[in-house]
N, C-alpha and C positions, 0 to 999 in steps of 0.2 A: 582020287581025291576030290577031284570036282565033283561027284556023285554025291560023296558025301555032305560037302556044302549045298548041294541043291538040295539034301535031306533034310540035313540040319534049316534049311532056308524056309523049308516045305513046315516042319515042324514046327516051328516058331512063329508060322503065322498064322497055321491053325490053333494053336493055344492062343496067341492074343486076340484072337476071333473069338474064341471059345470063352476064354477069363474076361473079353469088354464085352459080351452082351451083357445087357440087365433083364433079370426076369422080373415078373409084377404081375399081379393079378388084380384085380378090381369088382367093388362093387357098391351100385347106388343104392341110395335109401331118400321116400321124398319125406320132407322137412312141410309141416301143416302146420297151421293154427285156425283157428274157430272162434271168431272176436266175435261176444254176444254183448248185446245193449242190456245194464246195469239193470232188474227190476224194482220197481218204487212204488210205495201206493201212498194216496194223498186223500184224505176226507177231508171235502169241501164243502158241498152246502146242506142243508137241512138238517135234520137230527131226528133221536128217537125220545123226545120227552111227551109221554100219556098227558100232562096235563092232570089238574084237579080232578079229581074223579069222588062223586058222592057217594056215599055207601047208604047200602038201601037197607041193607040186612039180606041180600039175593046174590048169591054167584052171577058174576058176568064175566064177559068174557070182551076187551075192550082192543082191536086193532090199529095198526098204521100200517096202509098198503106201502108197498116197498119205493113205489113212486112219488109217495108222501114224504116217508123217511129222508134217511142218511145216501150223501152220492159219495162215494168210494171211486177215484180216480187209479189205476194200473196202469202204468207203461215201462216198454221195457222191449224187446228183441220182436221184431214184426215177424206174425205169423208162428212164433215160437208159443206151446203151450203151455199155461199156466195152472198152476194145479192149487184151488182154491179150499181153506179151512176157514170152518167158523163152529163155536156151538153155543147151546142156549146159555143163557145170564142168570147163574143165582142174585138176584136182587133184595137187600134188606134195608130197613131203617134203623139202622142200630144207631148211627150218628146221630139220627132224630131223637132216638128213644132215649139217649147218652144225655143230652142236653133238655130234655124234659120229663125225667124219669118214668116216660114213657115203657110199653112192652114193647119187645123185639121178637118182627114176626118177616116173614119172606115171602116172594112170590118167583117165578119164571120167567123169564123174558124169551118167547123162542121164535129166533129171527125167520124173515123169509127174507131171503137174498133173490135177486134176480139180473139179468143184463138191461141192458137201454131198449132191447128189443121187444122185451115183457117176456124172455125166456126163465123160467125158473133155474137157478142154478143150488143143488145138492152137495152138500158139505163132501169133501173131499175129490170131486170132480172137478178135471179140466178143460178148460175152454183156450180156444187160439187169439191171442192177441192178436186183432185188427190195425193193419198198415193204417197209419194217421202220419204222411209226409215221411219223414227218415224213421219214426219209429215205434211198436206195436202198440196200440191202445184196448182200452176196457173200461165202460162205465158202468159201475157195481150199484145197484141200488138195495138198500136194506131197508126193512120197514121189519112187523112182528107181534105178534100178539103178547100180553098177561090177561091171565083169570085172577081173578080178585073173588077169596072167597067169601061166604055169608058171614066168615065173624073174623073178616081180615080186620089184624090191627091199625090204626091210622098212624098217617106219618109219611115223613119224605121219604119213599124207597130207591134207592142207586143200584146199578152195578154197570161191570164195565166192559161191553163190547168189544172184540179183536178180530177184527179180518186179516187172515195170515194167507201171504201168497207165494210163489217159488215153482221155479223154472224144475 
C-alpha cells in the first residue's frame, strides 16, 4: 500500500509539473517612424514684368536673366531631394482687348529657372535641399524670355507662372 501512495504521490506531481508550465513563444517587430520637415515655397522678391516694349514692325526677342527675375524661396527636410516643375506661360491680352475692343493676340513666356549658384535647373529635375540651421533650403531664381512678333497686337499681355515643388 505504501507503494502505491508513493505512485499515486510520484504521479501527481508530475502532472502539476506538467499542467503549471506555460508555453509561449515570441517575437519582435521594430516600430520606425521617419519625421520630414513640411515643404513650402515662398516668392519673395523681384518679378517677371517685360516692361513697355515698342513695336517696331520686327520680331524681337526680349529677356530677363533669371537673376534679374523672380526669387522663389524652398524649404523643407535638409539634404532631402526636391523634385522641381515649371512650364512655359501662354500669355494674352484679352482683358486689355475686352476693355478696349481692342484684338486678342498671345505670346510665350518660357522661363529659365536656375539656383543662387547660376546652376541651370530643367523642368522636372531634382535638386537636394541645402542644410540652412535645422532646416533644408533652396534659392530658385526665374527670369525668361518672349518673342514679340512683327504684327504682335498691342496691349497688356499676362499670364501666370507656377513653380510646383515636392519631396
Amino acid at each position: 500500500m505504501q507503494k502505491i501512495k508513493y505512485i499515486f504521490f510520484f504521479l501527481f506531481n508530475v502532472s502539476s509539473i506538467l499542467f503549471s508550465q506555460t508555453v509561449s513563444s515570441s517575437q519582435n517587430a521594430t516600430a520606425s517612424a521617419y519625421l520630414v520637415v513640411p515643404i513650402s515655397i515662398t516668392a519673395t522678391s523681384g518679378d517677371l514684368d517685360f516692361g513697355s516694349v515698342l513695336l517696331t514692325g520686327t520680331s524681337t526677342k526680349i529677356t530677363i536673366a533669371p537673376s534679374e527675375g523672380k526669387l522663389f524661396v524652398v524649404s523643407g527636410h535638409p539634404n532631402k531631394d526636391v523634385t522641381i516643375n515649371f512650364e512655359n506661360v501662354p500669355m494674352d491680352n484679352a482683358g486689355w482687348a475686352a476693355t478696349t475692343s481692342g484684338v486678342v493676340d498671345n505670346l510665350t513666356f518660357v522661363p529659365k529657372v536656375q539656383l543662387e549658384d547660376g546652376s541651370s535647373i530643367k523642368n522636372g529635375k531634382s535638386k537636394p535641399l541645402v542644410l540652412d540651421g535645422s532646416v533644408g533650403k533652396l534659392n530658385i531664381w526665374v527670369g525668361g524670355s518672349i518673342k514679340i512678333g512683327a504684327n504682335q497686337e498691342v496691349g497688356d499681355y499676362t499670364g501666370l507662372f507656377t513653380l510646383n515643388v515636392n519631396y
